[in-house]
C-alpha positions as CSV (number, residue, x, y, z in Angstrom):
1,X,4.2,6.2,-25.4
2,X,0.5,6.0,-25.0
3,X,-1.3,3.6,-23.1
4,X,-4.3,1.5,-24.6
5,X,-7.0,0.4,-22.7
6,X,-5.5,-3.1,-22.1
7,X,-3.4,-1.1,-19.6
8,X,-6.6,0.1,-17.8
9,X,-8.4,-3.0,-17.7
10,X,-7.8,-3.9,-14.1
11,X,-8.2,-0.8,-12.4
12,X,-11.2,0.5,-14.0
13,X,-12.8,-3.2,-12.8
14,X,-11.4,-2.4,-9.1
15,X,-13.0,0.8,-9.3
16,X,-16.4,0.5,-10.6
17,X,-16.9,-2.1,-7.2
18,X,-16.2,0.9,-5.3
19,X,-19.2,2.1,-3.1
20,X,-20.6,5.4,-5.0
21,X,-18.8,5.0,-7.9
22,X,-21.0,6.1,-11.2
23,X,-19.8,4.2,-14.4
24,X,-18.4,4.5,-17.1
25,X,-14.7,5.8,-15.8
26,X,-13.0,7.5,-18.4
27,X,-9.2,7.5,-19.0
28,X,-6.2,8.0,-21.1
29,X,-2.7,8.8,-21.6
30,X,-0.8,11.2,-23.3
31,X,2.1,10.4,-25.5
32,X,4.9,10.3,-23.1
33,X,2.8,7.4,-20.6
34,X,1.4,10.3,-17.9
35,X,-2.1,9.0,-18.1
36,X,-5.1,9.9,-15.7
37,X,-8.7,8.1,-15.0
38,X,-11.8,10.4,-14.4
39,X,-15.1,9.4,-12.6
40,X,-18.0,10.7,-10.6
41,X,-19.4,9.6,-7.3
42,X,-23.2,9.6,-6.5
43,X,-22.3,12.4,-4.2
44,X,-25.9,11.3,-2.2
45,X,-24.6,7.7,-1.3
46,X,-24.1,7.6,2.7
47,X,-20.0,6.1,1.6
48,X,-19.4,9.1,-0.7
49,X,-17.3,10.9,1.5
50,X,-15.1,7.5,2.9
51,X,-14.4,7.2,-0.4
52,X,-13.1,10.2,-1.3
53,X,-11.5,10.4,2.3
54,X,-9.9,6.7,2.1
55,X,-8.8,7.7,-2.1
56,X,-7.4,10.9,-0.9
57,X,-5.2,8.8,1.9
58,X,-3.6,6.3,-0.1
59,X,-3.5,8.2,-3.4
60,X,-1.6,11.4,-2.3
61,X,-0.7,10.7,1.1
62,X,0.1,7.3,2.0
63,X,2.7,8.2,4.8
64,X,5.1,10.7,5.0
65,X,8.0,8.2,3.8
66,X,6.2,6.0,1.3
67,X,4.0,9.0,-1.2
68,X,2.7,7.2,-4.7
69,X,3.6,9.4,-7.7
70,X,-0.2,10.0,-7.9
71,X,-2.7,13.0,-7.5
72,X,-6.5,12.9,-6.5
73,X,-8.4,15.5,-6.9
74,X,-11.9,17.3,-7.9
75,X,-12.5,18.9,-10.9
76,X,-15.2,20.6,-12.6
77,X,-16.4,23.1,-15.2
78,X,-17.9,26.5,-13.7
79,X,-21.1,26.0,-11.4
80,X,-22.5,29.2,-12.6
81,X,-22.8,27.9,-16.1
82,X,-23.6,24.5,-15.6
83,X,-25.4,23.4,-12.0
84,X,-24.4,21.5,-9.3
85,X,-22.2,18.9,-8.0
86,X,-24.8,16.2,-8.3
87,X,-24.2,16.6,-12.1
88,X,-20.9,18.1,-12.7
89,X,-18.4,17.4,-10.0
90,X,-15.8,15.0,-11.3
91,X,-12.6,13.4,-9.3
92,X,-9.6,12.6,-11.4
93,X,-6.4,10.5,-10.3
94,X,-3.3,11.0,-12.3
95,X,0.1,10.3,-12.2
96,X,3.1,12.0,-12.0
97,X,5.4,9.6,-12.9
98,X,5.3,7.8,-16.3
99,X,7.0,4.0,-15.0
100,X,4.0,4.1,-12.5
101,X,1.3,2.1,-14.2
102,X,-2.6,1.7,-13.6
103,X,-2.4,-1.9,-12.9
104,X,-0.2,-1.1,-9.8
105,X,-2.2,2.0,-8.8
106,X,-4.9,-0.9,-8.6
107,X,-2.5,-3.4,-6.3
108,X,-2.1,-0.1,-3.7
109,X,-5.5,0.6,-3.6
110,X,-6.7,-3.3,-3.6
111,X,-3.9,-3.9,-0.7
112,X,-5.6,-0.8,1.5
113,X,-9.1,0.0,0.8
114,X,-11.6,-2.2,2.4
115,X,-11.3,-5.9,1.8
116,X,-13.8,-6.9,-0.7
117,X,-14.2,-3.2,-2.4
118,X,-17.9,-3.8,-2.9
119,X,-18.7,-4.8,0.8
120,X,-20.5,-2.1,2.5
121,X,-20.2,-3.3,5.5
122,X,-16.4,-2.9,5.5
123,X,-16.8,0.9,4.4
124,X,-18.9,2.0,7.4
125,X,-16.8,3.6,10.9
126,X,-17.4,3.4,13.8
């Protein structure tokens, strides 16, 4: 069962008011529900790297006892062919379990990422 883009809605919304994050995100499904959202980060913005750092916490690693069926990860085409990461370098969060749906991939995230998304402020450590 595919999901359509009503299924996305509130996710993709959370996380273009993510520091770094370079719109438009991309995503889909395939026909059994896995389904997957793709976006780049302006890998020069001073929060790049908490945002991949705090994404890569709660997405795959959350605690030892509480994991979300998700993956975060890079991907990209072959440097040698193409150019850089400024251009090419893509992250990708998918899931591995078809009952998981965006909309409560957004809830983890909203419920541990800094509180509002957009606020710098709250991204920077100490």
């Amino acid at each position: 069962m595919k999901l359509d883009e009503r299924a996305f809605k509130t996710l993709i919304q959370y996380l273009e008011r993510i520091p770094s994050m370079i719109k438009p995100i991309s995503f889909g499904s395939d026909d059994t529900g896995f389904w997957w959202v793709k976006f780049q980060l302006d890998i020069t913005n001073e929060l790049a790297w908490n945002v991949v750092q705090e994404l890569g916490c709660i997405v795959n690693y959350l605690s030892i006892n509480e994991r979300l069926p998700t993956a975060f990860y890079p991907v990209s085409p072959a440097p040698y062919m193409n150019g850089g990461p400024e251009d090419y370098l893509s992250w990708v969060i998918e899931t591995k379990d078809k009952e998981f749906k965006p909309g409560t991939l957004m809830k983890w995230l909203d419920g541990r990422l800094p509180n509002p998304v957009d606020d710098l402020e709250q991204w920077k450590n100490e």
